[in-house]
C-alpha positions as CSV (number, residue, x, y, z in Angstrom):
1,X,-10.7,-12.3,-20.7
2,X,-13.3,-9.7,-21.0
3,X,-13.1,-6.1,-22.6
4,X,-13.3,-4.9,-19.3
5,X,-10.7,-6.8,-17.6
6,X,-8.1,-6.3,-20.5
7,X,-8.6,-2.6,-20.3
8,X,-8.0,-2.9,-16.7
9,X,-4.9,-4.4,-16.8
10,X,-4.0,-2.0,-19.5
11,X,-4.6,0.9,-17.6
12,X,-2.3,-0.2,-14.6
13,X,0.3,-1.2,-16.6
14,X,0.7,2.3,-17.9
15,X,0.4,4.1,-14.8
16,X,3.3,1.7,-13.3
17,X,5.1,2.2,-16.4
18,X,6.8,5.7,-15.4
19,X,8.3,3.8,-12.1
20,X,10.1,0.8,-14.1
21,X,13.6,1.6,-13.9
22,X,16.4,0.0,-15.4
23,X,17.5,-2.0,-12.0
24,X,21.1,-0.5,-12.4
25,X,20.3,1.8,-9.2
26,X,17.4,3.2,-6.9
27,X,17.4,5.9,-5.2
28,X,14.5,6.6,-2.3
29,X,14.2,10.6,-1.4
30,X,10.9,12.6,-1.3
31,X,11.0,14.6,-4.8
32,X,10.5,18.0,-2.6
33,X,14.0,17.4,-1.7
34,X,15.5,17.0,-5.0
35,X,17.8,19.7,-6.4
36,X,17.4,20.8,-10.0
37,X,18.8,18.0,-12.3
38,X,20.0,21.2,-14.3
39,X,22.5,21.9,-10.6
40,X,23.9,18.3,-11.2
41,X,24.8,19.4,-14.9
42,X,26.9,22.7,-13.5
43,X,28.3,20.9,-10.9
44,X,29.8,17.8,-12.7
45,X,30.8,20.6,-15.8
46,X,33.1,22.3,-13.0
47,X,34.6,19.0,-12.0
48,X,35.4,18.4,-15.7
49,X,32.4,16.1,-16.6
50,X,30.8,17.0,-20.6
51,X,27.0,15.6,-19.8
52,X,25.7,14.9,-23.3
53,X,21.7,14.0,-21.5
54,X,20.7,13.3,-18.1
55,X,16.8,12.2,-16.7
56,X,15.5,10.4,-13.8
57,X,15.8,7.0,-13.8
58,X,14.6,4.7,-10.5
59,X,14.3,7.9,-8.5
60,X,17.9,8.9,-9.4
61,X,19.3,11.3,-11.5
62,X,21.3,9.6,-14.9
63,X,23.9,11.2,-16.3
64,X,25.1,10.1,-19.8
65,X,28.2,11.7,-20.6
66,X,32.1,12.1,-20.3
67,X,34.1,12.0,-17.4
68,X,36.9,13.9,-16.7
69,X,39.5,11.4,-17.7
70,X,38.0,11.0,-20.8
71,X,35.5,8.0,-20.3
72,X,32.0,7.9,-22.2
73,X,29.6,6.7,-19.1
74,X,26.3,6.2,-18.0
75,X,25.9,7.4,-14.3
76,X,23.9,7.2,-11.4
77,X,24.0,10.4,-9.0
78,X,21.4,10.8,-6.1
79,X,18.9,13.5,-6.7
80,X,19.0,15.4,-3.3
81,X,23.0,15.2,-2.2
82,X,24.4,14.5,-5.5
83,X,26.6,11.5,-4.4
84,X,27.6,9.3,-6.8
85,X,26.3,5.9,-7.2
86,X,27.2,4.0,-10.3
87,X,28.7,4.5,-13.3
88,X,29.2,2.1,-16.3
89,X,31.0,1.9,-19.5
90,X,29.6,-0.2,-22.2
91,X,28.4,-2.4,-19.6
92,X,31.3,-2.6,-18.0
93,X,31.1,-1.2,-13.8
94,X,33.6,1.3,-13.0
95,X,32.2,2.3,-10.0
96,X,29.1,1.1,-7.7
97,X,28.8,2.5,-4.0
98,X,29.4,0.3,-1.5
99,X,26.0,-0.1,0.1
């Protein structure tokens, strides 16, 4: 390979880098939609949810945190109606939406 084909390959792998997601959940809505992830946080803390991070994760919002009933989880919400998706405990599904 040349110099100049490495650094091409380089180059696109970066920029597709930011759209990898971890395959757990997709989400497709036009980001001028989206409500703020920091909306998510206050709603789920009024149903009783302790959110320890959240970010976006294959154009969804993630939610690592507590659930009500007590349950450390890793959750999938969709960025623009705030349904939820998924959510996991050490691997282990506790909810997926029917699609």
């Amino acid at each position: 390979m040349t110099l100049k084909t490495i650094a091409a390959v380089t180059i696109a792998a970066c920029v597709a880098a930011p759209a990898l997601a971890t395959g757990k959940m997709t989400c497709d809505a036009p980001q001028a939609q989206w409500k703020p992830k920091d909306q998510l946080e206050q709603t789920l803390a009024k149903q009783g949810w302790q959110v320890r991070k959240s970010k976006v994760d294959g154009g969804c919002y993630e939610v690592y945190g507590t659930t009500p009933e007590g349950d450390r989880v890793e959750a999938y919400f969709h960025p623009v109606t705030f349904e939820k998706l998924f959510v996991s405990r050490r691997g282990e599904v506790l909810f997926k939406k029917a699609q």
